[in-house]
C-alpha positions in Angstrom: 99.3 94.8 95.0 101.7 93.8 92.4 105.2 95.8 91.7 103.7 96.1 88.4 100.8 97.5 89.2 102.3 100.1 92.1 104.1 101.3 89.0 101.2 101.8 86.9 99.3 103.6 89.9 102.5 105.7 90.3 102.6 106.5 86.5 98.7 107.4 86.4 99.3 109.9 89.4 101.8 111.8 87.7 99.9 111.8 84.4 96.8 112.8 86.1 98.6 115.5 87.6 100.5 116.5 84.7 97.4 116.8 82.7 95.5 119.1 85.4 98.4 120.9 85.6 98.3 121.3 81.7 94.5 122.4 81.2 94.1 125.1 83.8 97.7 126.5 83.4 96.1 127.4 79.6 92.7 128.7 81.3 94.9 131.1 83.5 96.4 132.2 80.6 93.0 133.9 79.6 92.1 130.7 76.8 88.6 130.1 77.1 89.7 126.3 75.9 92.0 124.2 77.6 94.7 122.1 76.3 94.2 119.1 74.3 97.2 117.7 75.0 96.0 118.1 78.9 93.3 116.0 78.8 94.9 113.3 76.5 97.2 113.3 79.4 94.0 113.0 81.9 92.6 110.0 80.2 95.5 108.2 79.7 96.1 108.7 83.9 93.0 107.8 84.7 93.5 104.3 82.6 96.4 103.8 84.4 95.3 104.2 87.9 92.2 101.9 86.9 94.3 99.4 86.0 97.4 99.5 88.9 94.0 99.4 91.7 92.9 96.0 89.9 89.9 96.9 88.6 90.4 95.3 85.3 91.2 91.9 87.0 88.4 89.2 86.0 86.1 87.8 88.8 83.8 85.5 88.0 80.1 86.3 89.5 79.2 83.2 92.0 76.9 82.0 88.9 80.0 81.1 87.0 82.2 79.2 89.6 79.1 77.0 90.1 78.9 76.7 86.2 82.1 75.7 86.1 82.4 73.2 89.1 80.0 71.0 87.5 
C-alpha cells in the first residue's frame, strides 16, 4: 500500500464517520429525514476507501495476459 493511498483510506474513514455522525445526529433530533449533506459525505468516504484498498487498480483476467503475450 502506497502513501497515497494510506491517505485516501485515512480520508474516507473520517468522511465515513463524519457522515454517520451527520445523519443520525439529525434523526435524534426527532427529523424523520436525515441529512443530505450526511450522506454526500457517506458516498464520497466510501469512494475513497474503495480506492486507497486498490480496488480500482486494473488486473487483467488470465485471458488477456495470454492475448497479449502472443
Amino acid at each position: 500500500m502506497t502513501v497515497n493511498e494510506s491517505i485516501a483510506l485515512a480520508i474516507g474513514a473520517a468522511l465515513v464517520a463524519a457522515g454517520a455522525m451527520l445523519v443520525f445526529r439529525r434523526r435524534r433530533e426527532g427529523s424523520s429525514r436525515g441529512s443530505q449533506g450526511g450522506v454526500i459525505l457517506l458516498l464520497i468516504g466510501a469512494m475513497a476507501v474503495v480506492y486507497g484498498l486498490g480496488l480500482t487498480k486494473y488486473r487483467p483476467s488470465p485471458f488477456e495476459l495470454e492475448a497479449m503475450g502472443q
